[in-house]
C-alpha positions as CSV (number, residue, x, y, z in Angstrom):
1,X,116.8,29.7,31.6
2,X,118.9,26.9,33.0
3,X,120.4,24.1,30.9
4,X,122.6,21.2,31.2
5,X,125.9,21.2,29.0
6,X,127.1,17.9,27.4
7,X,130.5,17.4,28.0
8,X,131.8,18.4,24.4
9,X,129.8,21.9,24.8
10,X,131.5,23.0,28.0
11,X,135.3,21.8,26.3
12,X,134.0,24.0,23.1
13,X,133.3,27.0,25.4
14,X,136.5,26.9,26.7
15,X,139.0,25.9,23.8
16,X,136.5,26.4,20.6
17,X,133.4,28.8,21.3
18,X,133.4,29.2,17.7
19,X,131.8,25.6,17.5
20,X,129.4,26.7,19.1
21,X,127.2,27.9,16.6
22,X,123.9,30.2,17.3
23,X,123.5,28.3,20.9
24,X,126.3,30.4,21.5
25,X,124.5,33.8,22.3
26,X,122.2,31.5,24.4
27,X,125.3,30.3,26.5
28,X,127.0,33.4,26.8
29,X,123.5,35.2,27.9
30,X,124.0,36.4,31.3
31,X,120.3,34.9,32.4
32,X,121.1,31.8,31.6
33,X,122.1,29.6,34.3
34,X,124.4,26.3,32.8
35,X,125.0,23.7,34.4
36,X,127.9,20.9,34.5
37,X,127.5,17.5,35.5
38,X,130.0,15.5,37.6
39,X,129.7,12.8,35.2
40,X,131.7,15.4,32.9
41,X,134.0,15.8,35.0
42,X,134.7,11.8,35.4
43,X,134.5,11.4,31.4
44,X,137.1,14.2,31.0
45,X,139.2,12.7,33.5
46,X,138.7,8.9,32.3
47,X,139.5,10.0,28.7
48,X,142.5,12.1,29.6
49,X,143.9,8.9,31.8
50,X,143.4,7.0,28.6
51,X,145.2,9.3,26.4
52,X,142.0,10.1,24.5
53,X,141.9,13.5,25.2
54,X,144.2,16.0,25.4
55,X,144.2,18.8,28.1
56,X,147.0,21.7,29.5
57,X,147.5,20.4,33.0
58,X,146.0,17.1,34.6
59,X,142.4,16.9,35.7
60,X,143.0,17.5,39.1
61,X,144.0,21.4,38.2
62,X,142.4,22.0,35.0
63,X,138.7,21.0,36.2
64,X,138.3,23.0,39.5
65,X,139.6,26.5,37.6
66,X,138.0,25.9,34.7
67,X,134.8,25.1,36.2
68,X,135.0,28.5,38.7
69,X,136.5,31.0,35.6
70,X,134.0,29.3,32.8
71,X,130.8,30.3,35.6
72,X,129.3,26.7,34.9
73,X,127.2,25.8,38.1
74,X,128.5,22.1,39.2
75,X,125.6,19.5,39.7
76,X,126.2,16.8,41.6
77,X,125.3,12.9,40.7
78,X,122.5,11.8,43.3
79,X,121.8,8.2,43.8
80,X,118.0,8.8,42.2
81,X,119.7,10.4,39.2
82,X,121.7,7.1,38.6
83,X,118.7,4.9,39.4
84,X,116.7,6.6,36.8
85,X,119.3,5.5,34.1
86,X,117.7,2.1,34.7
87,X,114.3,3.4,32.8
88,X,116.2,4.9,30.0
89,X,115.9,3.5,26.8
90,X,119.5,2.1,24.9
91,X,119.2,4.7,22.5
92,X,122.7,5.6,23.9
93,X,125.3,3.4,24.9
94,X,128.1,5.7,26.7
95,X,127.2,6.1,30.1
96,X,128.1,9.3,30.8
97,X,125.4,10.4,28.5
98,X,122.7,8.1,29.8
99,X,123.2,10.0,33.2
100,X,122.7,13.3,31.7
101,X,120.0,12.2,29.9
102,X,118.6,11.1,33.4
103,X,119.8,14.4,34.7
104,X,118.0,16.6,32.1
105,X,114.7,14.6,32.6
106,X,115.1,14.7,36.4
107,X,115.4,18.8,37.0
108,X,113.7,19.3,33.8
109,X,115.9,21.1,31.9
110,X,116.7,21.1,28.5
111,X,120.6,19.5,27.1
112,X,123.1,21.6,25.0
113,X,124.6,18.6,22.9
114,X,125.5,18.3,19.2
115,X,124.6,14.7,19.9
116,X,122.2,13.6,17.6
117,X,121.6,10.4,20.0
118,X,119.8,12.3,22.5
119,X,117.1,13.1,20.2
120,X,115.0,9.6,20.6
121,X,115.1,10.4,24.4
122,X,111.7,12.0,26.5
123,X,114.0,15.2,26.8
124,X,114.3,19.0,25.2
125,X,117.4,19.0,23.6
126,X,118.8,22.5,21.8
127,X,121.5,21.4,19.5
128,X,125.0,23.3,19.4
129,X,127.0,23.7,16.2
C-alpha cells in the first residue's frame, strides 16, 4: 500500500508514535510505502521560522536526516499538482493541505491525517489517533 502522510503524522512518527493510534501498525508495516510531501517540508520550515514550532536543530539539518532515518519516500510538488488546487473545493483554508489534498487525488492514494477537514474532499482518508 502507499499513502501520503499529513505533516502532523510524520512529526508524530518521529517525536509521538504513540499518537498514532491503530494507523500505527499500518505505518510501521514494512509493505507499506509512505510518502512525504515537499509541501511538509516548507510548512515545517515556515512554522519553525515563525516560532510556531519547535524542532532540535534548524530545518536545514533536521529534515534531510529525518526524512532518510524515518524511511518516508520524498514526493516532489509538480506544477499539475499545484494547478489541480484550483478545482479544489474551500473546504480547507491552509494551503499546505489543499496541495496534499491535490496530491492524494492526483496519484491516488489515500491521506494519513487526524484532520477532520479532509473528509468533505473526493479523497480516501484513514484517520490517525
Amino acid at each position: 500500500m502507499r499513502a501520503l502522510l499529513d505533516t502532523h503524522v510524520w512529526l508524530w512518527m518521529l517525536t509521538d508514535p504513540e499518537r498514532l493510534g491503530g494507523v500505527r501498525q499500518l505505518i510501521e508495516d514494512a509493505g507499506t510505502e509512505l510518502m512525504l510531501s515537499a509541501a511538509s517540508s516548507w510548512e515545517i520550515s515556515i512554522k519553525y521560522s515563525i516560532g510556531r514550532l519547535a524542532l532540535p536543530e534548524p530545518p536545514n539539518a533536521y529534515l534531510p536526516e529525518r526524512i532518510r532515518s524515518s524511511g518516508v519516500v520524498p514526493l516532489a510538488i509538480e506544477h499539475w499538482h499545484v494547478s489541480l488546487v484550483s478545482e479544489l473545493p474551500f473546504h480547507h483554508r491552509d494551503p499546505f493541505g489543499r496541495l496534499l489534498v491535490a496530491q492524494a487525488q492526483s496519484l491516488q492514494v489515500p491521506l494519513l491525517t487526524a484532520d477532520s477537514a479532509f473528509d468533505r474532499y473526493a479523497v480516501r482518508v484513514i484517520r490517525v489517533g
